[in-house]
C-alpha positions in Angstrom: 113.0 55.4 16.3 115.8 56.9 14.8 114.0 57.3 11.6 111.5 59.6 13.5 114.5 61.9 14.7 115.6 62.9 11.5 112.3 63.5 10.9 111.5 65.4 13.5 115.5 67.2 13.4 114.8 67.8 9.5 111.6 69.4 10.2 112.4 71.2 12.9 115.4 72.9 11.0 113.2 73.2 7.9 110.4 75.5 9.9 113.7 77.4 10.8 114.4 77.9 7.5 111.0 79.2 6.1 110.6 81.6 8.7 114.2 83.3 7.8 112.8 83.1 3.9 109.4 84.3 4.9 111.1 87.2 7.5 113.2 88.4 4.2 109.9 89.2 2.0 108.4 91.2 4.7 107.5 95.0 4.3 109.9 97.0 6.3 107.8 98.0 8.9 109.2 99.3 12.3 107.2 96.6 14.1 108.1 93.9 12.0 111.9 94.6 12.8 111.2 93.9 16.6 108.9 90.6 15.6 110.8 89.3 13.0 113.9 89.3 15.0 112.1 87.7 18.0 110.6 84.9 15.2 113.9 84.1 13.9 114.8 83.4 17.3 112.0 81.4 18.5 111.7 79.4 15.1 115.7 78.6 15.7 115.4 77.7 19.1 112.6 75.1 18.2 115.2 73.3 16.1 118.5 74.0 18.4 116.7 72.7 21.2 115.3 69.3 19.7 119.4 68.7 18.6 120.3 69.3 21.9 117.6 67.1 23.2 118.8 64.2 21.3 122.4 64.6 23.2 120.5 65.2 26.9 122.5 64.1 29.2 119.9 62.6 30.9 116.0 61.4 30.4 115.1 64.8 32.9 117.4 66.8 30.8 115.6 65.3 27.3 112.2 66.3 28.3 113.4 69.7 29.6 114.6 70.4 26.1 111.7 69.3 24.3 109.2 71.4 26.7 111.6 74.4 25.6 110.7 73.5 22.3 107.0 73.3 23.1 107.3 76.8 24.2 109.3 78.1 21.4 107.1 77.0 19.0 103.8 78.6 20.3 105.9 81.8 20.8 107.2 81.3 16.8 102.8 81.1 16.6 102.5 84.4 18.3 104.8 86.4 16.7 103.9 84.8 12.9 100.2 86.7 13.9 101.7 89.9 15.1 103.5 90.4 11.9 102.2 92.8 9.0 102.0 91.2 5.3 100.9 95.3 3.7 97.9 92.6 2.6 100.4 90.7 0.2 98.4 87.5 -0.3 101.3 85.2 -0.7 103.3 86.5 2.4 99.6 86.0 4.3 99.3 82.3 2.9 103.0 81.4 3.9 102.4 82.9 7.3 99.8 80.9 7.5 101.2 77.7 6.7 104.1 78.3 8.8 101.3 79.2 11.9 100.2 75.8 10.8 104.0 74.6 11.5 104.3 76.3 14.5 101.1 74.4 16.0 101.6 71.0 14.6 104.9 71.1 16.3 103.7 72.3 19.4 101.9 69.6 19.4 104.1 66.7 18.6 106.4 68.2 21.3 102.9 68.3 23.6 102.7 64.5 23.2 106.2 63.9 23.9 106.4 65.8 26.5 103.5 64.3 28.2 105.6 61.1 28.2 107.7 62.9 30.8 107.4 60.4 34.3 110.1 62.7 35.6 108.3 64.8 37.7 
C-alpha cells in the first residue's frame, strides 16, 4: 500500500508541477491571469490535500481530504478549458494531456472516495 502513496503523492505533485510549467508559456492574456492563478491553486491543492490525507487524523478526516481532492481536480479540468493557447499547438496538446490528468485523478480519488463507510 505504501508503494501506491508515493505513487499517488509523486503524481499528484507532478500534475502540480506541469501546470506551473504549462501556466509560464501562456499568452498574456487578461483572462488567463485570473485562470491561471485559480489553476495553480486548484492543481496545488490536489497534491496538498492528498499529503494531508495521508496524516488524517482520522479515517472521516482521510476521506474528507481526498473528496477535496476529487473536487480540486475537476476544478484544475475546468479552468485547463477556459484558458487561451493564441492556437499554439504545443500549449493546446499539453493542456490537453494535463485535462487528461486532471480526469484520471478525479477518478482515482472517485474510487477512493467511494470507499468512504463514514457516512
Amino acid at each position: 500500500m505504501s508503494g501506491r502513496t508515493n505513487d499517488l503523492t509523486d503524481r499528484t505533485f507532478a500534475f502540480a508541477q506541469r501546470v506551473r510549467r504549462f501556466v509560464n508559456r501562456l499568452p498574456r492574456q487578461p483572462s488567463n491571469y485570473e485562470d491561471s492563478k485559480q489553476l495553480v491553486r486548484s492543481s496545488g491543492s490536489v497534491a496538498a490535500n492528498y499529503i494531508e490525507s495521508q496524516e488524517g487524523l482520522s479515517r472521516k478526516d482521510f476521506f474528507y481530504r481526498i473528496k477535496v481532492c476529487r473536487k480540486e481536480a475537476r476544478e484544475s479540468a475546468l479552468w485547463l478549458r477556459l484558458l487561451e493557447t493564441g492556437g499554439d499547438a504545443t500549449l493546446d496538446s499539453e493542456r490537453h494531456a494535463l485535462a487528461q490528468e486532471a480526469g484520471e485523478l478525479k477518478r482515482i480519488f472517485s474510487s477512493i472516495a467511494g470507499k468512504d463507510d463514514t457516512g
